[in-house]
C-alpha positions in Angstrom: 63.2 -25.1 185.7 61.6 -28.9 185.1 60.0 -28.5 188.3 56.5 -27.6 188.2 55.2 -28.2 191.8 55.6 -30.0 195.4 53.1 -32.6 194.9 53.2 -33.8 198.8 55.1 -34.3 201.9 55.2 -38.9 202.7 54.6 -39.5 206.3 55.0 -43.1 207.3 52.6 -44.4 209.5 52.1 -47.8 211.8 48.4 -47.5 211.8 46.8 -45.8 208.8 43.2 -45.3 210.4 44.5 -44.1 213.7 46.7 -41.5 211.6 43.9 -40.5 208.7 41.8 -39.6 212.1 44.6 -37.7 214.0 45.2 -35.7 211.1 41.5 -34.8 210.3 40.2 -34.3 213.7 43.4 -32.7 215.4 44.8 -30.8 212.7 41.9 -30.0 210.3 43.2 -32.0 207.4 40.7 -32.9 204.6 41.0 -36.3 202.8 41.5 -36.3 199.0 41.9 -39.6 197.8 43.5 -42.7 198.6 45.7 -45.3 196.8 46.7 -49.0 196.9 49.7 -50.2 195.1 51.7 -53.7 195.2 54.1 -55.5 192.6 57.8 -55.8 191.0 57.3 -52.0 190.2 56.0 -50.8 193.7 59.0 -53.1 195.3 61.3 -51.4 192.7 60.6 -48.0 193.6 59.9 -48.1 197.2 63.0 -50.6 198.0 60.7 -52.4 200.4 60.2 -56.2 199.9 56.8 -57.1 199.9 56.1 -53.1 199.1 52.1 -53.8 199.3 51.8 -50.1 200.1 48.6 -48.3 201.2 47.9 -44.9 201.4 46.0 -41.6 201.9 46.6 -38.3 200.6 45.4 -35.3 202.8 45.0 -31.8 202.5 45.0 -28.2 204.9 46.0 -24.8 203.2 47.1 -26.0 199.9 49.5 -28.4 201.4 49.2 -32.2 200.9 50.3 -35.0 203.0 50.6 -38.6 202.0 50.5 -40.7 204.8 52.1 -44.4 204.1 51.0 -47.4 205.5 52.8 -50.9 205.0 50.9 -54.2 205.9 52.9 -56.5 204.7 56.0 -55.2 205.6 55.3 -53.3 208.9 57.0 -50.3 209.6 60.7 -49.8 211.1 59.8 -47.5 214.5 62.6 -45.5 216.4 62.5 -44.0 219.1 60.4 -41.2 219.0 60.5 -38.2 218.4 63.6 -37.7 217.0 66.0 -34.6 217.9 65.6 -31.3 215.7 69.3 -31.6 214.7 68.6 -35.0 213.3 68.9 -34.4 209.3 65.8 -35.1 207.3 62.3 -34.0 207.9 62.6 -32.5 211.8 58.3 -31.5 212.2 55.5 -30.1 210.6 54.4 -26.5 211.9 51.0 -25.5 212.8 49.4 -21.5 213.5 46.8 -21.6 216.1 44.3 -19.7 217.5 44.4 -21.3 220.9 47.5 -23.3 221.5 45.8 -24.4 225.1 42.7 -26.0 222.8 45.0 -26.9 220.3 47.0 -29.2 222.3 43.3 -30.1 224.1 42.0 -31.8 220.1 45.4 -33.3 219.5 45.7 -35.3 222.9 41.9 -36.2 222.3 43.1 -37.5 218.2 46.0 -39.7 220.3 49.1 -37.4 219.9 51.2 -35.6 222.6 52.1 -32.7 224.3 56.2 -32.0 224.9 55.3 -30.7 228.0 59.0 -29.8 228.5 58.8 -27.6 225.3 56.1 -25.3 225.8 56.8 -21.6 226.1 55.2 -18.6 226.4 56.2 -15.5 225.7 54.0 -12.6 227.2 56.3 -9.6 225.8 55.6 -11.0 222.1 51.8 -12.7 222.7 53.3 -15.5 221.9 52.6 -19.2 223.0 54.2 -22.2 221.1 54.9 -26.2 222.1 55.7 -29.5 220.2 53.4 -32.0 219.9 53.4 -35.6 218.2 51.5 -37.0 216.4 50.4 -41.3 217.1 53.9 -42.1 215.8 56.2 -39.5 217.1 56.7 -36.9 214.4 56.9 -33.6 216.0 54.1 -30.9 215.6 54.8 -27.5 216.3 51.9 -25.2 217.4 52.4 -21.1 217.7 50.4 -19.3 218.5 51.4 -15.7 217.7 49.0 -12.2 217.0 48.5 -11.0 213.5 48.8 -12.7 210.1 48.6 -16.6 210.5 50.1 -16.9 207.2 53.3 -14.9 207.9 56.1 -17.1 208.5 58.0 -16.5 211.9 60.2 -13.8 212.4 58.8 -12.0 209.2 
């Protein structure tokens, strides 16, 4: 295979400092770098006239996030969050030690709780709820005993 690795996951954003700090304080995300790109070539590839693009690349457990910021364009918003059957990217997911605390750092960072999604499941010790982040992409937090890095239902 030609592939040799996911590089990152793009997140748009409509406020690139607001987001950089969500992502640090409320999800323990470290910054790596950060890029600025504009031109014919930028335009070309992004399809976005006036493609000035700015952006920050973040990391937590190996995983990178690039989160894309657009001041000359702007953003296109919808109407957030969009439904889990909506094809494309539906949320990010999250293991937590506390999901109570959890949802305490990411309200205090300027997401939200999906108060309506939160449940809790005493048989199993386990907790989980959506959150968004300052934009409305959904967050899941689960809290569930044993191996944080075991996938669900493993």
């Amino acid at each position: 295979m030609n592939i040799q690795r996911l590089s990152h996951i793009g997140i748009c954003v409509s406020d690139l400092q607001r987001s950089v700090t969500f992502y640090r304080e409320a999800l323990g995300f470290a910054e790596l770098s950060r890029l600025q790109v504009e031109g014919e070539q930028s335009e070309t590839l992004l399809e976005i006239r006036g493609g000035k693009l700015e952006a920050v690349y973040l990391e937590r457990d190996d995983t990178r996030i690039e989160l894309l910021y657009y001041p000359e364009a702007g953003v296109i918003d919808i109407d957030p969050p969009p439904p889990m059957n909506r094809v494309g990217l539906s949320h990010l997911s999250m293991r937590v030690a506390d999901i109570d605390q959890a949802v305490r750092d990411v309200e205090t960072a300027g997401g939200h709780l999906m108060g309506h999604t939160r449940v809790d499941n005493a048989k199993w010790g386990t907790h989980a709820a959506f959150v968004t982040d300052p934009d409305g992409l959904r967050i899941e937090l689960l809290q569930a005993p044993g191996d944080p890095g075991a996938l669900p239902g493993s």
